[in-house]
Gaussian input, Z-matrix of N, CA and C with variables (Angstrom, degrees):
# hf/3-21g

backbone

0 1
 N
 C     1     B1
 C     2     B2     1     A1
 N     3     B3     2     A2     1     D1
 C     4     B4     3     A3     2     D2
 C     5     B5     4     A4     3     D3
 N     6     B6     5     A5     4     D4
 C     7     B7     6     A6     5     D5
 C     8     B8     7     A7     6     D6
 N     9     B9     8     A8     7     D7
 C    10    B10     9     A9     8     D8
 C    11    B11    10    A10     9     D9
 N    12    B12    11    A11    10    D10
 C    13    B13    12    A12    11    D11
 C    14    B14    13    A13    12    D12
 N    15    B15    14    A14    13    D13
 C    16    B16    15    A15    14    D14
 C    17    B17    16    A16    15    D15
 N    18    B18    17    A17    16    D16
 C    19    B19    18    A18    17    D17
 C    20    B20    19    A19    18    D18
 N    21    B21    20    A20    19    D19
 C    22    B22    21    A21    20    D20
 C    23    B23    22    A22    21    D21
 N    24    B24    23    A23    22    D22
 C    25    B25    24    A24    23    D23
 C    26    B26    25    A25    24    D24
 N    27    B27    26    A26    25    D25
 C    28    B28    27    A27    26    D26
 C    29    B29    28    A28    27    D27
 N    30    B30    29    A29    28    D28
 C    31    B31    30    A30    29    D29
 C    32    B32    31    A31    30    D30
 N    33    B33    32    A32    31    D31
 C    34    B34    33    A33    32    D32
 C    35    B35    34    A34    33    D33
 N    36    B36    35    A35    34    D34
 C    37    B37    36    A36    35    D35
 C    38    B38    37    A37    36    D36
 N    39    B39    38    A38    37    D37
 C    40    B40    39    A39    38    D38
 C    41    B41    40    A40    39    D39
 N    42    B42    41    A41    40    D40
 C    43    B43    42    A42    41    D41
 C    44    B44    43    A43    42    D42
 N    45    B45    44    A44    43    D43
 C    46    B46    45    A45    44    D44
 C    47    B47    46    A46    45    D45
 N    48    B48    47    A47    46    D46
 C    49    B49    48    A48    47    D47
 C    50    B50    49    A49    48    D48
 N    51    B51    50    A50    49    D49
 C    52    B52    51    A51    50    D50
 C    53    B53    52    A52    51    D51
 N    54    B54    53    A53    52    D52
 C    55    B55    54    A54    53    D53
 C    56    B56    55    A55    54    D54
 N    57    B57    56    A56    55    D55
 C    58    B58    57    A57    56    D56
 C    59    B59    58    A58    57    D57
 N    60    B60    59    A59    58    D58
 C    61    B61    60    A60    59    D59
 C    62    B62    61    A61    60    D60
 N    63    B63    62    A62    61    D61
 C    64    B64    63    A63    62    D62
 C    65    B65    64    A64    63    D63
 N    66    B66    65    A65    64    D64
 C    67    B67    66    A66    65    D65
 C    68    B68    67    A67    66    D66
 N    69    B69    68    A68    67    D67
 C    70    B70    69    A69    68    D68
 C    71    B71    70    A70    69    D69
 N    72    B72    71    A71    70    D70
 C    73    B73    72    A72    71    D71
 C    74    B74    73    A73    72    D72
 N    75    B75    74    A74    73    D73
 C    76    B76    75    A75    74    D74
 C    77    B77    76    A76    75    D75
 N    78    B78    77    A77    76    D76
 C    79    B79    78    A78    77    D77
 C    80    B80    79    A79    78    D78
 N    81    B81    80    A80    79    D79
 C    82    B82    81    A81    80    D80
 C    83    B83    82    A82    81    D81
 N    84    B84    83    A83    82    D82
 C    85    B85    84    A84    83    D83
 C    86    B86    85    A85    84    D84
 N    87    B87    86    A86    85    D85
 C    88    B88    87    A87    86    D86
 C    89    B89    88    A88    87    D87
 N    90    B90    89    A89    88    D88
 C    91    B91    90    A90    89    D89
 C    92    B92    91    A91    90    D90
 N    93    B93    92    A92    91    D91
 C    94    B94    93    A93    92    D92
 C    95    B95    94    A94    93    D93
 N    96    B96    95    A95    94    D94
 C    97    B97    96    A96    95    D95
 C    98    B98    97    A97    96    D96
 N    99    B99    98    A98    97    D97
 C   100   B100    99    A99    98    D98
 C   101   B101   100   A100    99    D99
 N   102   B102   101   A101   100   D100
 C   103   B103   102   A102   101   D101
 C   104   B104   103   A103   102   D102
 N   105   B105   104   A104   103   D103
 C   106   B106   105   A105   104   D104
 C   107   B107   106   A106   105   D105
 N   108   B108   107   A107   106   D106
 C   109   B109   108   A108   107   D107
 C   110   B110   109   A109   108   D108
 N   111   B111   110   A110   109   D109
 C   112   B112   111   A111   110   D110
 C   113   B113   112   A112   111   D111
 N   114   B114   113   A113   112   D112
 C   115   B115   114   A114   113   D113
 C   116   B116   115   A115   114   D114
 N   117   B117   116   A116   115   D115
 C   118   B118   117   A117   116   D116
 C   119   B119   118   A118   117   D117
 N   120   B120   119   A119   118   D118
 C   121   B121   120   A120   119   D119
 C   122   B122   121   A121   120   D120
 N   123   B123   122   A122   121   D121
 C   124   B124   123   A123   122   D122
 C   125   B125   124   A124   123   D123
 N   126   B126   125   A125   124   D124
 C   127   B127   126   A126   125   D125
 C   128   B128   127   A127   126   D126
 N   129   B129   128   A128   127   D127
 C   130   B130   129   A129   128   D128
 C   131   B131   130   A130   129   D129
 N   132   B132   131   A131   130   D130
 C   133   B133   132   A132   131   D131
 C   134   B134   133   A133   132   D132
 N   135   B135   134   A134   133   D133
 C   136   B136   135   A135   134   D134
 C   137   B137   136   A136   135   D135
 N   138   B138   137   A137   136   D136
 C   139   B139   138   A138   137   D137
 C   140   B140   139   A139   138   D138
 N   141   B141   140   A140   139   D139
 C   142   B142   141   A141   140   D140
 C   143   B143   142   A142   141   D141
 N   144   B144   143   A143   142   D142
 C   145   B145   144   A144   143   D143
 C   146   B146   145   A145   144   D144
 N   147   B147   146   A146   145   D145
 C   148   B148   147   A147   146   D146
 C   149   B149   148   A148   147   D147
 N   150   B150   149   A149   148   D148
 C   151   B151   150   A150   149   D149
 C   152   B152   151   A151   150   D150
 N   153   B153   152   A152   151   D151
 C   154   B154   153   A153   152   D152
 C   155   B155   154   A154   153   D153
 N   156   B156   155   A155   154   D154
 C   157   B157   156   A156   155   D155
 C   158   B158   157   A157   156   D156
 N   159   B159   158   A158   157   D157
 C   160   B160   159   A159   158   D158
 C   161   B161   160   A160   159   D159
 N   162   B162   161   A161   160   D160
 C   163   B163   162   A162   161   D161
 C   164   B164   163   A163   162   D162
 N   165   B165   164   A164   163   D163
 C   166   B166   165   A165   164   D164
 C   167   B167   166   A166   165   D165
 N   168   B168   167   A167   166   D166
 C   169   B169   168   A168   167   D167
 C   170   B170   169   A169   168   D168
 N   171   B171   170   A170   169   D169
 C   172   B172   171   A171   170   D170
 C   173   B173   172   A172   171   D171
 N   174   B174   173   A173   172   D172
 C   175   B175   174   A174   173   D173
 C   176   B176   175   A175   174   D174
 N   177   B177   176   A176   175   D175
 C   178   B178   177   A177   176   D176
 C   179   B179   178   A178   177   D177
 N   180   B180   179   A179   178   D178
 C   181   B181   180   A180   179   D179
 C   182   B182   181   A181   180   D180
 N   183   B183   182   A182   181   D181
 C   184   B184   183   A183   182   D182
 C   185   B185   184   A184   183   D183
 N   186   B186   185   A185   184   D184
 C   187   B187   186   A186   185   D185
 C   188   B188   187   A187   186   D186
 N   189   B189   188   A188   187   D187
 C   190   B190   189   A189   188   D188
 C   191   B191   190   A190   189   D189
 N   192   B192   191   A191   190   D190
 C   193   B193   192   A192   191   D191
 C   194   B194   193   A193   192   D192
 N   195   B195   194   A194   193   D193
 C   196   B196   195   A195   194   D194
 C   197   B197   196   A196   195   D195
 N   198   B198   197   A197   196   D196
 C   199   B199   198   A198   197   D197
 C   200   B200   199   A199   198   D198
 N   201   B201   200   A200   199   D199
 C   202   B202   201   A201   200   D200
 C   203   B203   202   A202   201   D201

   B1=1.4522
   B2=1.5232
   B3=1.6498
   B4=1.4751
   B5=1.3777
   B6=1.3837
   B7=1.4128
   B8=1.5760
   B9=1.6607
   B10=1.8578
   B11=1.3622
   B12=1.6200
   B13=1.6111
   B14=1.7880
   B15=1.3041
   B16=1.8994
   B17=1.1773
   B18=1.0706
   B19=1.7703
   B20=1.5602
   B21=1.7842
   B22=1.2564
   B23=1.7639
   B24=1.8124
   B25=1.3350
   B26=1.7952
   B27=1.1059
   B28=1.5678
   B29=1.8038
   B30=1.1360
   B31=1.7329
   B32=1.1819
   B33=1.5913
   B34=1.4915
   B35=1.1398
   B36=1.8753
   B37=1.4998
   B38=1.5871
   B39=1.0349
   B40=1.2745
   B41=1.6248
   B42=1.6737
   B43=1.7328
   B44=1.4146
   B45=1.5637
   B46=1.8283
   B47=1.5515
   B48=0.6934
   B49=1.1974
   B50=1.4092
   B51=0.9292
   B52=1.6729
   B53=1.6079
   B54=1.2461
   B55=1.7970
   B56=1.4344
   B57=1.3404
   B58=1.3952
   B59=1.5679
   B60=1.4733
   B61=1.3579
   B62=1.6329
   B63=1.4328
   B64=1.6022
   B65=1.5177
   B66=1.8002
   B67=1.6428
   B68=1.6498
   B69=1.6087
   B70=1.3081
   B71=1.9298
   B72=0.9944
   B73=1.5159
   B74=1.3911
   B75=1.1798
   B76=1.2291
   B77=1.6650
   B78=0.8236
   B79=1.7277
   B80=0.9784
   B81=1.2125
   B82=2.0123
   B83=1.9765
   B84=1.5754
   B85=0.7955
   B86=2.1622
   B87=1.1710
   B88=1.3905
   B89=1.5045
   B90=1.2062
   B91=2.0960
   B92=1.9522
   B93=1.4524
   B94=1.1403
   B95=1.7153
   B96=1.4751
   B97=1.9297
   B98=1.1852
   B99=1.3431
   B100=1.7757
   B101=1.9061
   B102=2.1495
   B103=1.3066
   B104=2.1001
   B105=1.4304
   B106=1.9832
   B107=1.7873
   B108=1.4842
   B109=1.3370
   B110=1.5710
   B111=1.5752
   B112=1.3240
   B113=1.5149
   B114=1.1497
   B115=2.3930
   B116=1.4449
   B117=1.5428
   B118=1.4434
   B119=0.8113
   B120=1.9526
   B121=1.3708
   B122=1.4973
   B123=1.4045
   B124=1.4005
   B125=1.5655
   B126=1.3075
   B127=1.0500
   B128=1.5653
   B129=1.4991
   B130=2.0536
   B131=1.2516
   B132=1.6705
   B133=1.8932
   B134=1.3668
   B135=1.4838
   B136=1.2314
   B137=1.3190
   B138=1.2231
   B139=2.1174
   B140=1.6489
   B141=1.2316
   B142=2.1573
   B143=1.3309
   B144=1.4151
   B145=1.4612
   B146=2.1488
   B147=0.8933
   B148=1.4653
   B149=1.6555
   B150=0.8913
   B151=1.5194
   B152=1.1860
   B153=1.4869
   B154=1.7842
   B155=1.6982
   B156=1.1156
   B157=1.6354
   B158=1.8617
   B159=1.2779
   B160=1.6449
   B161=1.6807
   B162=1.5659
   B163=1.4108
   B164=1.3743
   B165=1.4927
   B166=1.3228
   B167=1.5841
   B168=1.3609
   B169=1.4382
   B170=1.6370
   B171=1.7568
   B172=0.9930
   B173=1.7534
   B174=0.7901
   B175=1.5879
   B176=1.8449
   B177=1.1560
   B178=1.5132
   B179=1.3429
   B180=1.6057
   B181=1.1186
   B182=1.4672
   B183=1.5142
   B184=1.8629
   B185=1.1663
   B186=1.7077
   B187=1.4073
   B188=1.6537
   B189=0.7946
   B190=1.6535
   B191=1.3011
   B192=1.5841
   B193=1.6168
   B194=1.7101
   B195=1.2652
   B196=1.5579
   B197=1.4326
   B198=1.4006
   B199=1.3122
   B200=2.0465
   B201=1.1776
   B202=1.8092
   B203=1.5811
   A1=110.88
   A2=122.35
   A3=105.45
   A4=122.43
   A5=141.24
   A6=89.77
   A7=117.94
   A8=87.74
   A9=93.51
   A10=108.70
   A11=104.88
   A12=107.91
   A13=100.58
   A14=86.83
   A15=80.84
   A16=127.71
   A17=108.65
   A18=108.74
   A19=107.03
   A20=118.02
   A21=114.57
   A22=112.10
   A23=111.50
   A24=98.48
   A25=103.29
   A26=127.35
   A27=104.33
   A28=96.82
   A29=123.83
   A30=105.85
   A31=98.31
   A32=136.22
   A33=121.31
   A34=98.98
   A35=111.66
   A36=102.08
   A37=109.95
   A38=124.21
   A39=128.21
   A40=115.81
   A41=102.87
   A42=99.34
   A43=107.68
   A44=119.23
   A45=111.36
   A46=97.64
   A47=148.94
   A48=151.01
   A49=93.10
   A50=121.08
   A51=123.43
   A52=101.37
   A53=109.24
   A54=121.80
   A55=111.26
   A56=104.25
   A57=123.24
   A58=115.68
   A59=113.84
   A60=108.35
   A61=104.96
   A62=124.52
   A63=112.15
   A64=108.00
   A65=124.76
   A66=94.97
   A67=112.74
   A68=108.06
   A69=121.01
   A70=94.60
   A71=105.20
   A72=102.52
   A73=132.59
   A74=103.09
   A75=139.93
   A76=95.63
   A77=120.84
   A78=140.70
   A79=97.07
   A80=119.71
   A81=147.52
   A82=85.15
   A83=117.53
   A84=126.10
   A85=83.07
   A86=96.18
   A87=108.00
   A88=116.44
   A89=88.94
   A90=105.46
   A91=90.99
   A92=112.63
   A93=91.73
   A94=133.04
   A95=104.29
   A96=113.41
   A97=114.20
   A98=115.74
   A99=103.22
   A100=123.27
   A101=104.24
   A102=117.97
   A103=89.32
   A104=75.27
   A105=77.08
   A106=106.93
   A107=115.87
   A108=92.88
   A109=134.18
   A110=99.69
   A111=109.86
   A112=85.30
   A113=132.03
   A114=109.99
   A115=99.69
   A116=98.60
   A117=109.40
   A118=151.92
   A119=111.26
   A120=118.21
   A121=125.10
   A122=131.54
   A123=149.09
   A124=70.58
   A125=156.40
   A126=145.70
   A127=94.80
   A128=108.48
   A129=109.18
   A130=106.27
   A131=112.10
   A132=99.61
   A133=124.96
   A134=108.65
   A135=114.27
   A136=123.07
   A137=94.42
   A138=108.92
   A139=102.20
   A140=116.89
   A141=107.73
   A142=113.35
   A143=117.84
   A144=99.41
   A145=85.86
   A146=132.70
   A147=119.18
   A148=92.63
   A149=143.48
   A150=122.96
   A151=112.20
   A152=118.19
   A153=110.17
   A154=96.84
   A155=123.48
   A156=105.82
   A157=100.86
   A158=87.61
   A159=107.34
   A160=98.75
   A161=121.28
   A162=109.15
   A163=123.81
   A164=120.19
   A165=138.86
   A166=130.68
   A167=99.32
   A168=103.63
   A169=98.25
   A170=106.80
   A171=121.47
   A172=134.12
   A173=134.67
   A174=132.96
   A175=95.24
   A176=155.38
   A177=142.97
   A178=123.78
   A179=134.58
   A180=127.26
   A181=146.36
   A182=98.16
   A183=104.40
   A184=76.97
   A185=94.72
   A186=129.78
   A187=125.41
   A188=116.56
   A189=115.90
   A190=95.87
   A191=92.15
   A192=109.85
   A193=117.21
   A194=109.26
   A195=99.43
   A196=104.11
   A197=125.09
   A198=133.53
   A199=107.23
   A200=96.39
   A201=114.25
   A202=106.41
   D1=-68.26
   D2=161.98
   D3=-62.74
   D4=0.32
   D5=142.33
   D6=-137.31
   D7=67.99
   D8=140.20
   D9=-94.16
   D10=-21.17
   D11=-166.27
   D12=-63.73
   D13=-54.16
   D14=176.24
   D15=-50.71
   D16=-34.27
   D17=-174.58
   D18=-80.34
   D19=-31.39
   D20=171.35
   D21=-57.69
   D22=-37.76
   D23=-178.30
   D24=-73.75
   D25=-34.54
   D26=-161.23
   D27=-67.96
   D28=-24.46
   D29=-175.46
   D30=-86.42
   D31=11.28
   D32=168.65
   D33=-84.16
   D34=-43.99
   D35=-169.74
   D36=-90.81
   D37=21.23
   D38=170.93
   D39=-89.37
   D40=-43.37
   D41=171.90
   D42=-76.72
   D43=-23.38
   D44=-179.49
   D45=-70.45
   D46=-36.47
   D47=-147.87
   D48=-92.70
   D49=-40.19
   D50=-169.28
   D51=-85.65
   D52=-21.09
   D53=167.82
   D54=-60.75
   D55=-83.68
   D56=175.99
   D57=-28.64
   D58=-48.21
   D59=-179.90
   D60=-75.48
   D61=-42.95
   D62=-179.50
   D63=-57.99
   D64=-31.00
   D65=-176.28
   D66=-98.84
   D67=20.44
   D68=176.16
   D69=-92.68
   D70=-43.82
   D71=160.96
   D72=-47.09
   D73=-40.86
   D74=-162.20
   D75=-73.00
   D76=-84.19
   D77=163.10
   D78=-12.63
   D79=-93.87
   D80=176.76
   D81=-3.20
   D82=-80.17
   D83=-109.18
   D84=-94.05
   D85=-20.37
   D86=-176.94
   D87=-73.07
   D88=-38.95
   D89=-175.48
   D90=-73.31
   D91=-58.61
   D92=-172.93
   D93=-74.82
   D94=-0.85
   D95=146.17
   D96=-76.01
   D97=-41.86
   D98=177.66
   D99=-53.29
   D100=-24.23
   D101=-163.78
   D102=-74.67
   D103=-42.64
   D104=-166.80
   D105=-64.64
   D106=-34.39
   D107=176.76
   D108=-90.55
   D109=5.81
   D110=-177.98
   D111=-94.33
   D112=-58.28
   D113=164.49
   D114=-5.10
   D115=-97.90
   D116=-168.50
   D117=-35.49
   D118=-30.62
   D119=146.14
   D120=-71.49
   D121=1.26
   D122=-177.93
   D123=-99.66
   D124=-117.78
   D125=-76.27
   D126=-98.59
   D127=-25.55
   D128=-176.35
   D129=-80.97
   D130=-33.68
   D131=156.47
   D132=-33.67
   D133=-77.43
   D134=174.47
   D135=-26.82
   D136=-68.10
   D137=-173.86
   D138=-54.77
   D139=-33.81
   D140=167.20
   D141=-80.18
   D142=-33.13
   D143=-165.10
   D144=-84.32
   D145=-13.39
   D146=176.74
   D147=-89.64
   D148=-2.21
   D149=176.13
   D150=-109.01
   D151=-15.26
   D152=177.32
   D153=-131.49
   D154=112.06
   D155=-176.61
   D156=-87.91
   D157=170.24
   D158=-159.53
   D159=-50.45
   D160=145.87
   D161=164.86
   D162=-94.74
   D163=6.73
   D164=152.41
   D165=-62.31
   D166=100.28
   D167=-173.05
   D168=-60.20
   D169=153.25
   D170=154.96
   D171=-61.98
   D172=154.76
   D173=-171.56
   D174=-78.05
   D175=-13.97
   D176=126.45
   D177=-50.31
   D178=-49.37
   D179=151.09
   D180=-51.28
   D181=-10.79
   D182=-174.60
   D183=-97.07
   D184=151.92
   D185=163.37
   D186=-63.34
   D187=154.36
   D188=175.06
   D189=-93.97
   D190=139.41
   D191=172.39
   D192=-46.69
   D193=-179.08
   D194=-166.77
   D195=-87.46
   D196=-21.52
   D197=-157.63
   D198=-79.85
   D199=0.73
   D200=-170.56
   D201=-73.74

């Protein structure tokens, strides 16, 4: 009787264990798509703010009010 019990715990901890490492995989593989698409959205910033520049004048370029 104890040891079916044992052998029932090592195949519990044999499939957790076999868990743990697939969503440790899992992780790994997620963080390093999250690294590549946070690039790409850093790099498509760039490429808009260089293709349309801001339509907000700067505080040297705006005019002074009329009352100046």
């Amino acid at each position: 009787m104890d040891e079916q019990r044992l052998i029932d715990l090592e195949i519990r901890y044999a499939h957790q264990d076999a868990a743990l490492n697939e969503l440790s995989d899992l992780v790994y593989r997620q963080g390093r798509e999250l690294d590549a698409l946070r690039r790409l959205v850093g790099d498509l910033r760039r490429q808009l703010q260089a293709m349309a520049p801001s339509n907000i004048a700067t505080a040297a370029e705006e005019t002074p009010p009329p009352h100046y």
